[in-house]
C-alpha positions as CSV (number, residue, x, y, z in Angstrom):
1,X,42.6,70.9,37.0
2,X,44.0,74.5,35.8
3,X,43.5,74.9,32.2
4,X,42.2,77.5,29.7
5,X,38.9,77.5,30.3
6,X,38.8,77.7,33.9
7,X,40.5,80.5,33.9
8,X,38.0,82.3,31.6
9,X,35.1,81.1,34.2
10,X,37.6,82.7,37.0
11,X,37.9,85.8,34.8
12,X,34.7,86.2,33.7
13,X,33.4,85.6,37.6
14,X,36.0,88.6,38.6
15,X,34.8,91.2,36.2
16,X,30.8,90.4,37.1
17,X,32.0,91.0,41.0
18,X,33.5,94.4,40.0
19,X,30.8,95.6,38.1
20,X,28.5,94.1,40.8
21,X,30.5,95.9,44.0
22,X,32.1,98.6,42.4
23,X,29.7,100.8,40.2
24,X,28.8,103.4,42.4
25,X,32.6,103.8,42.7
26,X,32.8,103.9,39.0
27,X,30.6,106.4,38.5
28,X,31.6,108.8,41.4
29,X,35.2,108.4,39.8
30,X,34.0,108.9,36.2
31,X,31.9,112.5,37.8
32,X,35.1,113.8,39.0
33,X,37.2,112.8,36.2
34,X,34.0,114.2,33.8
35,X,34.3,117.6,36.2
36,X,38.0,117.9,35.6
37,X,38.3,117.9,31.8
38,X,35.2,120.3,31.9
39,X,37.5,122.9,33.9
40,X,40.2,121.9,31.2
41,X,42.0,119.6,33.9
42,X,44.2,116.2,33.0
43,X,43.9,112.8,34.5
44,X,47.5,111.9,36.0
45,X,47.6,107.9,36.1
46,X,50.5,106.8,38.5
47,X,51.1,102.9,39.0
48,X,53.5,100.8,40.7
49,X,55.0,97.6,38.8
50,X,52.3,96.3,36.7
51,X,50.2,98.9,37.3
52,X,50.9,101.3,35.1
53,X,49.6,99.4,32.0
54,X,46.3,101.1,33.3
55,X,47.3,104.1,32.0
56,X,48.8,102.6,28.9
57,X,46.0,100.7,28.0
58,X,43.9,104.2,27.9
59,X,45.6,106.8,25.9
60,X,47.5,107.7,22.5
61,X,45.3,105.5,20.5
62,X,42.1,105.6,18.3
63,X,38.9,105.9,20.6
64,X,40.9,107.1,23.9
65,X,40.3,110.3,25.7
66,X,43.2,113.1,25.2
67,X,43.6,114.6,28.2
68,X,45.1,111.4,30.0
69,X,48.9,112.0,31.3
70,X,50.8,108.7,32.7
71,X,53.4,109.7,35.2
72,X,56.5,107.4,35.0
73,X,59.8,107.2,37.5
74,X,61.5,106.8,33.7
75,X,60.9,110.5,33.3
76,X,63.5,111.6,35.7
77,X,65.9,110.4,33.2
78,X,64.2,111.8,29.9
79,X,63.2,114.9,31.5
80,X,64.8,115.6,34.8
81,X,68.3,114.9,34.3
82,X,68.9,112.0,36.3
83,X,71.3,109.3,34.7
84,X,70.4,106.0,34.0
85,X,73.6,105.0,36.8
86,X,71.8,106.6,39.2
87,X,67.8,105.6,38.3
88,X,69.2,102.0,37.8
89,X,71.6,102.1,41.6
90,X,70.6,98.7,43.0
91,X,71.6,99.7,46.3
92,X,70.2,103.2,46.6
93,X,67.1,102.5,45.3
94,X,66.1,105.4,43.2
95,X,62.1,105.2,43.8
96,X,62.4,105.0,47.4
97,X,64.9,107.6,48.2
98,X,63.4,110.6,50.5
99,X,61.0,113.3,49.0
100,X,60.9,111.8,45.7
101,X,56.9,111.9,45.2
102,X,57.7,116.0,45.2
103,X,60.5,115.7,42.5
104,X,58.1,113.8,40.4
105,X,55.7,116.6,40.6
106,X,57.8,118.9,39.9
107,X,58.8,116.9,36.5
108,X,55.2,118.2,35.4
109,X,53.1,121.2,34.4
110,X,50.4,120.4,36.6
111,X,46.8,122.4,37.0
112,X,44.5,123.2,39.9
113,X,41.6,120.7,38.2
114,X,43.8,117.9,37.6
115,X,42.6,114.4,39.2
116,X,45.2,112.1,39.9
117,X,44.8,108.5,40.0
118,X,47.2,106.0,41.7
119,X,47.1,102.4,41.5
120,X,48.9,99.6,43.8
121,X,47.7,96.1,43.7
122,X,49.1,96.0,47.4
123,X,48.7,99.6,48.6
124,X,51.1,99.5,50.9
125,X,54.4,100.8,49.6
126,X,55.8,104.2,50.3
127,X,56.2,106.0,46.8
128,X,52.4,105.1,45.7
129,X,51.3,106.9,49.0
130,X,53.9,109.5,48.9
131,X,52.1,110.5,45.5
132,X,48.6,109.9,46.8
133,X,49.2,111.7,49.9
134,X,51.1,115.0,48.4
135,X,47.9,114.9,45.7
136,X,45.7,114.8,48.7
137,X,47.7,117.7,50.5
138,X,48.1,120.3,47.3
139,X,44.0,120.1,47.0
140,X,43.7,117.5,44.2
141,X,41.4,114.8,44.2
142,X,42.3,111.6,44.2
143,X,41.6,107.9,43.6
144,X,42.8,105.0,44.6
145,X,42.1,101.4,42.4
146,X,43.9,98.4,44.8
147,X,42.6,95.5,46.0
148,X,41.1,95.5,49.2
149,X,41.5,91.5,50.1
150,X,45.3,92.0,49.7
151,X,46.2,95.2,50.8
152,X,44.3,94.5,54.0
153,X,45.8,91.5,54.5
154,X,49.3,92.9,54.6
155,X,51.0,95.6,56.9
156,X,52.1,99.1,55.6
157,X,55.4,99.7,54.9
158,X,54.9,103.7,54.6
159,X,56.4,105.5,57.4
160,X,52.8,106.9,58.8
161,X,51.4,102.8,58.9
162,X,48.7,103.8,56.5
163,X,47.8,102.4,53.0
164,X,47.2,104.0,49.8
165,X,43.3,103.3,50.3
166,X,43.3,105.9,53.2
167,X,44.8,108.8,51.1
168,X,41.6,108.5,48.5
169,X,38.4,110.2,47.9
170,X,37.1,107.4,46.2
171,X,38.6,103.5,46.3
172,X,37.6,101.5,43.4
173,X,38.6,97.6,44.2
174,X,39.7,95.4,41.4
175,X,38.8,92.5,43.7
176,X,41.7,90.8,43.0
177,X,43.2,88.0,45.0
178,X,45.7,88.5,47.7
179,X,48.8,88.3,45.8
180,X,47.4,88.8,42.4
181,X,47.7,85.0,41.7
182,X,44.0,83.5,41.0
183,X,44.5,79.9,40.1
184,X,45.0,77.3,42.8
185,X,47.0,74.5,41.1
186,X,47.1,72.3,44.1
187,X,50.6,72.2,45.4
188,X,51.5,75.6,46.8
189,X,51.9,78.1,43.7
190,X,49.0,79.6,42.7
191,X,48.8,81.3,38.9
192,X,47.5,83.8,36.3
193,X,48.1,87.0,38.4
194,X,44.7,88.9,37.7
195,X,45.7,92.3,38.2
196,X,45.8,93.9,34.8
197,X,43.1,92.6,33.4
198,X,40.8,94.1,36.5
199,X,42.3,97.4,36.5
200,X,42.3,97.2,32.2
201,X,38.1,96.8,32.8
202,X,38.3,99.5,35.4
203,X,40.2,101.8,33.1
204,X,38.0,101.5,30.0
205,X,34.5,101.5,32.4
206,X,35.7,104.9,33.6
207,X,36.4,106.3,30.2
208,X,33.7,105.0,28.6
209,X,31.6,106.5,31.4
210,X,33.2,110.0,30.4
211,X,32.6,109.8,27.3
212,X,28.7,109.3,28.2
213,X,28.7,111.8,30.8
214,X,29.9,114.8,28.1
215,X,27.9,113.5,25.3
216,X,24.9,114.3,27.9
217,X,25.5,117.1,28.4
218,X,26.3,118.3,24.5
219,X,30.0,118.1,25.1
220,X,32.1,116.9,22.2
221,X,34.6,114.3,24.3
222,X,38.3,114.8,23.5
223,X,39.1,111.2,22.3
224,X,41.5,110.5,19.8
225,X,39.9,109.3,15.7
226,X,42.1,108.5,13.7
227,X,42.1,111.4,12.1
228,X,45.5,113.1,12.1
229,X,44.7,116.4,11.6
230,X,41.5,116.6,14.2
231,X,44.2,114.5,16.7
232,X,46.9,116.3,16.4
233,X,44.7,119.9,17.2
234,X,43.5,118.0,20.3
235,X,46.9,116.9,21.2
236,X,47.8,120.5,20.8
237,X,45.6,121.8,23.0
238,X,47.3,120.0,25.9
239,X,50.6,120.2,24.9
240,X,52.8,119.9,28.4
241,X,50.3,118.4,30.0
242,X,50.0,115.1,28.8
């Protein structure tokens, strides 16, 4: 029977198999990222779909590193003068229209030392790798967080037949389900899609990993306090970036 508490049980067995599998990934990920805000680099965050609440969950609020910048498809229209006719053109579809990983890019300031980090739950779809692979190519490094039981279960439908696992330096698996779904309610649906709340453990491991590896080595970490005027000085000092 599918009720409350055996979805907690589910849950809590998930997040003990990341932690279990995926640590070293973890912390290789956190290094980099710990590297990058040392050279005063930003951690880009791009998600398909659901995946974006990754980044969301981990910025502009009390006890969240500073130099964290989501990139969203929405920012065509605020910033690059797109119109919401032609973002919102259900026949054209905006996101997968040629070369637009490049015009994203180009949307933002970005720096040598900047990590990107690109999340798909599949991994397969073209404007997730388009951003991972044009990362990849202009030197950055890059991580992927997918899951690994669904995204090789499923053919790629980017042009070169690869996933978004294969543009990575390092690949951090939610170990998710294939097709987020966790619960089997015995007829053919399955529910409670999982994604989220792996990536959500994923995304606040990582930080607070950062946070330790600065405090080690006598570095104050650039997380937000509360306090507006100490904020808004550390806001400043990213200003464009993030």
């Amino acid at each position: 029977m599918v009720n409350a508490k055996v979805f907690k049980d589910e849950v809590k067995k998930l997040i003990e198999k990341i932690y279990e599998t995926q640590a070293a990934n973890i912390d290789a990920t956190a290094e980099i990222m710990t590297n990058a805000i040392k050279k005063g680099g930003v951690i880009h965050i791009y998600g398909s779909g659901h995946s974006v609440g990754l980044g969301i969950d981990i910025t502009d609020r009390p006890g969240c590193l500073v130099p964290i910048h989501i990139m969203e498809m929405t920012d065509f229209v605020y910033y690059g003068g797109v119109s919401v006719e032609e973002f919102t053109d259900k026949v054209n579809i905006f996101e997968r229209r040629p070369g637009m990983a490049e015009k994203l890019f180009n949307l933002y300031k970005l720096n040598e030392n900047d990590v990107f980090v690109v999340i798909s739950n599949s991994g397969i779809n073209g404007i997730v790798i388009d951003v991972a692979d044009l990362a990849r190519q202009r030197g950055h490094k890059v991580i992927t967080i997918t899951s690994m039981t669904h995204t090789l279960a499923e053919g790629s439908r980017h042009p070169s037949g690869k996933k978004l696992y294969e543009f990575a330096d390092v690949v951090i698996d939610n170990c998710g389900p294939h097709g987020d779904a966790l619960l089997e309610t015995g007829s053919v649906e399955k529910v409670t899609a999982v994604s989220s709340i792996a990536n959500n453990v994923i995304a606040h491991s990582l930080a607070l990993k950062i946070i330790e590896n600065l405090t080690n080595e006598g570095i104050v970490p650039p997380v937000l306090s509360g306090d507006a005027e100490k904020d808004a000085a550390l806001k400043k000092y990213y200003e464009g970036r993030i």
